[in-house]
C-alpha positions in Angstrom: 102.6 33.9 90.2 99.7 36.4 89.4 100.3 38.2 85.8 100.4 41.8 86.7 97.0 43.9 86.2 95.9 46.6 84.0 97.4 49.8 84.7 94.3 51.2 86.4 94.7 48.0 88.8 98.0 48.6 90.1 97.5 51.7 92.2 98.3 50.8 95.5 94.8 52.0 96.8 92.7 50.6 94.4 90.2 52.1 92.6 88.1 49.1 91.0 86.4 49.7 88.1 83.4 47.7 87.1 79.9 46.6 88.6 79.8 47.0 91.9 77.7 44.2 94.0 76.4 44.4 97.6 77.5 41.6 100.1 75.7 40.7 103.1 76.6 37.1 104.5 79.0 35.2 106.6 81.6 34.6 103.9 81.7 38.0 102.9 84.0 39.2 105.1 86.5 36.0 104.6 86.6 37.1 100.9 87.4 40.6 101.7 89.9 40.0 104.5 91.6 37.7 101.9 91.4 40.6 98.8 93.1 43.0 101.1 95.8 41.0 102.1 96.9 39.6 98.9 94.5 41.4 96.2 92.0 40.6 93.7 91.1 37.0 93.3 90.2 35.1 89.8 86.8 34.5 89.6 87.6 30.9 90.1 89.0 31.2 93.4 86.2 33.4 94.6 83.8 30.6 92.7 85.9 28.2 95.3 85.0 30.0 98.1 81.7 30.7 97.8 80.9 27.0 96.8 83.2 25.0 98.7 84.2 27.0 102.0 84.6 24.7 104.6 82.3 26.4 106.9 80.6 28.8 104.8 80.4 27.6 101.3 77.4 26.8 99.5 77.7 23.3 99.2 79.8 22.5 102.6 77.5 24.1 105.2 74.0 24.5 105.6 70.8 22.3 104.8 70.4 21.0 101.6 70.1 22.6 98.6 68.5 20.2 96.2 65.1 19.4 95.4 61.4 21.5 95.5 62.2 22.7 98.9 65.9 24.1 97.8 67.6 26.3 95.2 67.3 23.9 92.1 66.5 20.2 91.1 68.3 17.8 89.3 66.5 14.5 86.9 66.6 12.4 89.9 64.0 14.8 91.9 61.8 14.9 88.7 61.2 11.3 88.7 62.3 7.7 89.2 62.2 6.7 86.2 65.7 8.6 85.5 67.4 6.2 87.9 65.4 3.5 86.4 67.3 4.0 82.9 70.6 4.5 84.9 70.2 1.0 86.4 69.5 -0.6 83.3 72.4 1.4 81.7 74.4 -0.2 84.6 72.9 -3.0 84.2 73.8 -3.8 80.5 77.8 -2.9 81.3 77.9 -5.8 84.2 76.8 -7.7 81.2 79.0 -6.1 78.9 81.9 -6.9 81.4 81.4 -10.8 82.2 78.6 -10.2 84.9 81.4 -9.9 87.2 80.3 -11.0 91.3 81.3 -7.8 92.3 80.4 -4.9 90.5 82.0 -1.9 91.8 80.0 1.3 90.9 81.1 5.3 91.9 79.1 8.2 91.5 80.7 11.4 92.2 78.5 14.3 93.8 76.1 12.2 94.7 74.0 15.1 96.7 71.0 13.3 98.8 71.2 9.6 97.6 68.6 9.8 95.1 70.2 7.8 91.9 71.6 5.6 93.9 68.4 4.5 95.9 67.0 4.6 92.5 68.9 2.3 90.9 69.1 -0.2 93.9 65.3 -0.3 94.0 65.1 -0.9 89.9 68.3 -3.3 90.6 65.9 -5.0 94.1 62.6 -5.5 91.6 63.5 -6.5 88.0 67.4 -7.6 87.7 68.0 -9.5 91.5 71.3 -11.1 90.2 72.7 -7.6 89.2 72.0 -6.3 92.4 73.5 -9.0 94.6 76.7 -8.2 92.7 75.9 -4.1 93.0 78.1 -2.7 95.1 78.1 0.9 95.2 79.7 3.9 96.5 79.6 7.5 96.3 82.1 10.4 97.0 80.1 14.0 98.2 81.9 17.4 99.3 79.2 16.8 102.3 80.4 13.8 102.8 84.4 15.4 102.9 85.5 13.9 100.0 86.6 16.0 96.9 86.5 14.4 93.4 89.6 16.8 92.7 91.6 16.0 95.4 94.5 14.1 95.2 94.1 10.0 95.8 95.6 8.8 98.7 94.7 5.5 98.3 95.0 4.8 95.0 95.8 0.5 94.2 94.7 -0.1 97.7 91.3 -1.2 96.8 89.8 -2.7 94.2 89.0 0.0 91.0 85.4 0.5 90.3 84.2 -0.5 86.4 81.9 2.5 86.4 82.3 6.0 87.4 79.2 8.6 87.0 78.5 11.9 88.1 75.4 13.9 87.5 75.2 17.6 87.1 78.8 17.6 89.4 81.3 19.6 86.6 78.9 22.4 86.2 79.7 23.5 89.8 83.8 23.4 89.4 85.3 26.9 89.5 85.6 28.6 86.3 87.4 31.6 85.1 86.4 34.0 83.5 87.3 35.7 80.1 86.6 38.8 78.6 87.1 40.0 75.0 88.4 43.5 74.7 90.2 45.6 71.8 90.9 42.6 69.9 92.9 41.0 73.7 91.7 38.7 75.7 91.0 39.5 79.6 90.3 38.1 82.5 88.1 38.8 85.4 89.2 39.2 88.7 86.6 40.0 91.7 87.9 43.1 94.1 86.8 44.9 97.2 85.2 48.7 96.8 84.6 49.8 100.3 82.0 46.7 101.6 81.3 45.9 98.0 82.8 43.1 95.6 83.4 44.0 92.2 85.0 42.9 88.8 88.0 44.1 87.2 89.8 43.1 84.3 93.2 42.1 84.0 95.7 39.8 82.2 95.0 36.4 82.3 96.2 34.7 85.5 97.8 31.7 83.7 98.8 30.4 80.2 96.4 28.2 80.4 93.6 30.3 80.8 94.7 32.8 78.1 95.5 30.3 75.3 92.2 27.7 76.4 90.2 29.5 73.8 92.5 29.3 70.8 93.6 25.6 71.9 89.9 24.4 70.6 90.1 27.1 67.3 87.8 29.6 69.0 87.5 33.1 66.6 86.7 34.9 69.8 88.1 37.9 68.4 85.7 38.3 66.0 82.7 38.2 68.5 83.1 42.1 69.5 84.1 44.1 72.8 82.3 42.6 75.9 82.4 38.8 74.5 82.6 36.4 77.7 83.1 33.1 78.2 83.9 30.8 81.5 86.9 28.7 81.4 86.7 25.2 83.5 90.6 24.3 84.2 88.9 21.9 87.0 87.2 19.9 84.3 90.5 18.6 82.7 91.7 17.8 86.2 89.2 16.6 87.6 89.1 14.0 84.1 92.4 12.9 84.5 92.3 12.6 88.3 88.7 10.3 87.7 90.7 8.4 84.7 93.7 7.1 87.2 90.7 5.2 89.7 89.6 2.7 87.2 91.2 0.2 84.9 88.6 -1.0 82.9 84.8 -0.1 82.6 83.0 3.0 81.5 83.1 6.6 82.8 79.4 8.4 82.0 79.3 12.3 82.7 75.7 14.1 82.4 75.0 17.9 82.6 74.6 20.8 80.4 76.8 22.3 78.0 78.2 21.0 75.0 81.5 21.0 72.3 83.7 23.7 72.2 82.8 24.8 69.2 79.0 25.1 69.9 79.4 26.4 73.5 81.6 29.3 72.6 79.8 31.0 69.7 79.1 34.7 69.0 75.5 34.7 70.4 76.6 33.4 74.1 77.9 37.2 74.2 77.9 37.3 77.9 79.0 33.6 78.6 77.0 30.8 80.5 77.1 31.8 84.1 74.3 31.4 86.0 73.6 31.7 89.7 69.8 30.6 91.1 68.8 30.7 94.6 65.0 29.7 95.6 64.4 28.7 92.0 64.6 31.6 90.7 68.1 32.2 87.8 69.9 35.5 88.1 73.4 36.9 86.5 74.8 38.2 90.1 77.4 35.9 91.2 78.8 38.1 93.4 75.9 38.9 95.7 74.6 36.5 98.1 78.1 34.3 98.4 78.1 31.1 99.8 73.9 31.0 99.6 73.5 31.1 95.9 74.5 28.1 93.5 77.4 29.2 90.9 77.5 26.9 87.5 78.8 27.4 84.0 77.8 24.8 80.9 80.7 22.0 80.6 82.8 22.2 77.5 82.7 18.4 76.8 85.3 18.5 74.4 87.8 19.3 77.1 86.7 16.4 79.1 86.7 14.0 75.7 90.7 15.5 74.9 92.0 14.7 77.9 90.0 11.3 78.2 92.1 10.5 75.1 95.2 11.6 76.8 94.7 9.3 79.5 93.6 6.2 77.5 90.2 6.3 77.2 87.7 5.7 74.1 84.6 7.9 73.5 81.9 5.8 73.4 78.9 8.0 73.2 78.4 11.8 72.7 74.2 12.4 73.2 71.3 14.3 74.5 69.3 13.0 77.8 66.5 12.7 75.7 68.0 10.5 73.3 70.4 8.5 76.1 66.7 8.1 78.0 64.7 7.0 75.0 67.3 4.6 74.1 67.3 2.9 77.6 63.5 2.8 77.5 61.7 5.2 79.3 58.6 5.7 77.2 58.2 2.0 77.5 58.4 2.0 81.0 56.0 4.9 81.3 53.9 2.5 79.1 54.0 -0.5 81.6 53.0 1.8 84.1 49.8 3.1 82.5 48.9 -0.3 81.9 49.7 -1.5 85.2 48.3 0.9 87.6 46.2 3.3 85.5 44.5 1.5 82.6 41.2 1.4 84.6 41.3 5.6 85.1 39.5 6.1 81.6 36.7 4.1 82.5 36.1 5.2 86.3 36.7 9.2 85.0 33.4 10.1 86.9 34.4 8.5 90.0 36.6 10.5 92.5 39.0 7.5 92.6 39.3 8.1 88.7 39.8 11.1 89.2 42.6 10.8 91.3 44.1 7.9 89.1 44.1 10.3 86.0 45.7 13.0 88.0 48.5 10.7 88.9 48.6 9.7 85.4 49.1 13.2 83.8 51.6 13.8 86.4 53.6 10.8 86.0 53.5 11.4 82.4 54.9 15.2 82.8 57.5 14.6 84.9 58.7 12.0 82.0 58.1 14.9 79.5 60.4 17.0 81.4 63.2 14.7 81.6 63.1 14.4 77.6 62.4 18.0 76.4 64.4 18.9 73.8 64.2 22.3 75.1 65.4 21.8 78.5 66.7 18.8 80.8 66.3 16.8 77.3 68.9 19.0 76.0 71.4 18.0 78.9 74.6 15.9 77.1 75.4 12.5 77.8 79.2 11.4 77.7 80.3 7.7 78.0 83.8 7.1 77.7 85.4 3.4 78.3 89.0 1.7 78.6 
């Protein structure tokens, strides 16, 4: 049951208090049918529905959003040679694991296909006996499967020995928190006239309002207006993903970090980012159900509960570092002597030209993928049983 609302919520017309944020697609009107009729919603459930409605949500309806031609791009549209690391990640845990004849491989929010037709074509050219054992599946909210929902099926076919998800926990809905007077609040999304906007009120749950102190957060030092986005999904969606396997490796990739470095005095207004046509903005309540919604991962959540459930940390790193390790640099190296040693000496021809073109472009997209600053800054989390 909802924890009752500041004082200058429970009016019984409400007079919201707060930014105010205009609304003008399909789902808008779903959102405020369903605030009238049973009042303000977390920001979580309003997250929900502007990601995941059936048949308006962001990720549930529409054409895709991924890539140059969407709202945002993940490693695998930068280049191949992400999935190319994957597969030889994969590739050394078959080994790890007895080279097995089967080896059952799940990626969670797989979006388009592009990791896994990645790693099959690494898998087809340079490791054929790993891919005749390959055997790999995918589970997609496109697709109608939700990694968080409950398994149906659960010891009715054989478990998979590697689970992987990339950029997937960033898009669970979060809650949000909001320092105030030395109290923590939380953030509910309302209705003023046609127009969503935030008020605060108690926190909806235990959970949400002791998350903070459960990882030794001084959040009440950090000063009025303090935010930070709480990610109750994450722990579930760990201990739902730790019941499917019994032995193998679970690898998580996407940005954020430990508790203790993600919530920190100078995030003072949280993590949460919305971008739509490439471009970021701080509006999630604008656009709904056209817009992508994420919040950084607080991996230490996902490394507790992996613990509670039995499971080892293996690895705690950066892309750039995970990527180095599993030889890109070399590959971009092979490549440049395969197919583009010849540019430097045929510069003045227009076929040179072209050749060092591809060159410099092959070599930035690898750049990108490792830069400390950006996608290289992205944390890697292998945990095994």
């Amino acid at each position: 049951m909802r924890a009752p609302f500041l004082e200058m919520c429970l009016h019984k017309v409400r007079q919201p208090q707060g930014k105010m944020y205009m609304t003008s697609t399909p789902l808008q009107q779903l959102i405020i049918e369903r605030i009238q009729k049973e009042g303000p919603l977390t920001f979580a459930e309003y997250m929900r529905m502007a990601l995941y409605d059936p048949n308006y949500g962001y990720y549930t309806t529409g054409p895709t959003k991924i890539g140059w031609e969407g709202d945002y791009y993940t490693s695998t549209d930068v280049s191949a040679f992400f999935a190319h690391c994957m597969g030889r990640q994969l590739y050394q845990w078959w080994q790890k694991l007895g080279q097995p004849v089967r080896f059952i491989v799940l990626e969670q929010g797989a979006g388009r296909g592009n990791l896994a037709q990645g790693i099959h074509a690494w898998a087809k050219r340079d490791a054929p006996e790993f891919y005749a054992a390959l055997d790999y599946g995918i589970e997609d909210i496109r697709l109608g499967q939700d990694v968080n929902a409950p398994m149906n099926n659960a010891g009715t076919s054989p478990p998979p020995s590697v689970i992987l998800s990339n950029e997937l926990i960033d898009a669970f809905p979060v809650h949000i928190v909001e320092a105030r007077d030395q109290r923590l609040y939380e953030i509910y999304v309302d209705v003023q006239g046609d127009r969503l906007c935030e008020v605060p009120g108690e926190p909806s749950t235990a959970e949400v309002a002791n998350y903070l102190d459960s990882y030794k957060i001084p959040w009440t030092s950090f000063g009025d207006g303090w935010r930070a986005e709480i990610n109750l999904d994450a722990v579930r969606w760990m201990r739902r993903t730790a019941h499917l396997f019994r032995r193998g490796f679970i690898l998580v990739i996407d940005y954020g970090d430990k508790a203790r470095a993600l919530y920190t005095r100078y995030r003072h207004r949280g993590t949460l980012a919305c971008y739509f046509h490439h471009q970021m903005n701080e509006r999630p309540l604008v656009r709904p159900g056209e817009q992508d919604i994420t919040a950084h991962v607080n991996f230490s959540a996902l490394i507790q509960e992996g613990r509670r459930q039995g499971l080892r940390l293996n690895k705690f790193t950066t892309q750039r570092l995970w990527l180095e390790e599993l030889g890109i640099h070399e590959e971009l190296e092979q490549r440049r002597l395969s197919e583009f040693a010849e540019a430097d000496t045929a510069r003045a021809s227009d076929r040179g030209q072209v050749a060092l073109l591809q060159w410099y472009n092959l070599r930035q997209r690898v750049a990108a993928l490792t830069d400390p600053t950006g996608m290289g800054n992205f944390k890697v989390l292998i945990l095994r049983r």
